[in-house]
N, C-alpha and C positions, 0 to 999 in steps of 0.2 A: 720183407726178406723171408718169412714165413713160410711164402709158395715158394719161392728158390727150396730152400732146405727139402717142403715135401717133394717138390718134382723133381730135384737131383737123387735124393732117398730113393727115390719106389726107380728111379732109371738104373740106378747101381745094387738096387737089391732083384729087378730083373735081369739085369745082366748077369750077377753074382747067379743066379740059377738058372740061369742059358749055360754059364760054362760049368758048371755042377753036372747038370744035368747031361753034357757032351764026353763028360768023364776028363776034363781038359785038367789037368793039377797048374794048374797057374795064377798068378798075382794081377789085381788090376788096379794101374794105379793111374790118380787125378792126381791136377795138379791143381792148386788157386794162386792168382797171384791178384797183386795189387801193391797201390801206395801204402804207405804207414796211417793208421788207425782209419784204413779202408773197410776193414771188419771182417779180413781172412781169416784169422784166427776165432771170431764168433762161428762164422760160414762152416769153417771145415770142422770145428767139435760141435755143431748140431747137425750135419749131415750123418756123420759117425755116429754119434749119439740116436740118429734117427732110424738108422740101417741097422742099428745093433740092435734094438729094439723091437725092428720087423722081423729081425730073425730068431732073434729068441736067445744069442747067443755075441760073442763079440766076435765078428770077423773084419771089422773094419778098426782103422788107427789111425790117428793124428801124427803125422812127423813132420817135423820144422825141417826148413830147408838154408836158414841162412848161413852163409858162409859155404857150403859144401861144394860150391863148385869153382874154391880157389885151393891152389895146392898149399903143401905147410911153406913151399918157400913165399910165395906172393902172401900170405897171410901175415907172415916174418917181417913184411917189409912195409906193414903198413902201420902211418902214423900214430893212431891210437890202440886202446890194447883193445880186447877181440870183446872182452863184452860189451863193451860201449860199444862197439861197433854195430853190432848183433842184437842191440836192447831191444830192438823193435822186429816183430814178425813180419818179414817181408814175403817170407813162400812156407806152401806147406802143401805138404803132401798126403792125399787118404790113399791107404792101401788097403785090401780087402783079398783076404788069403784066405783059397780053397783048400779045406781036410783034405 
């Protein structure tokens, strides 16, 4: 998993200074998905960890994604309550946002 983290790293800390460099003010964001204790949540906080490191500064972030693409009513209706539901990291998102 190692080479993943570097070769995702140096792909997103070039791009990160492709559009730097373009004067482009925009956000880039991955996405990881996978099964439950697939190891997205390992994956996406040493990618981050690994780009914030190459930069010198923190421009990249970990954001969880479960639950976020049901409304509050369908969430309303579902049979258990939302942390159980949500105990496990299914998606997560690295964003990396240009000064």
């Amino acid at each position: 998993m190692q080479q993943a983290i570097q070769e995702s790293s140096q792909v997103l800390v070039q791009r990160y200074q492709e559009l730097l460099g373009s004067g482009q003010k925009r956000r880039l964001l991955v996405g990881v998905t996978g099964g439950p204790g697939s190891g997205k949540s390992e994956l996406a906080v040493s990618i981050a960890q690994q780009v914030n490191e190459s930069c010198g500064k923190e421009i990249c972030r970990v954001v969880g994604m479960d639950g976020w693409h049901y409304s509050r009513a369908e969430l309303d209706k579902f049979p258990v309550s939302l942390p159980q539901l949500f105990k496990s990291d299914g998606h997560h998102l690295l964003t990396i946002a240009l000064p």
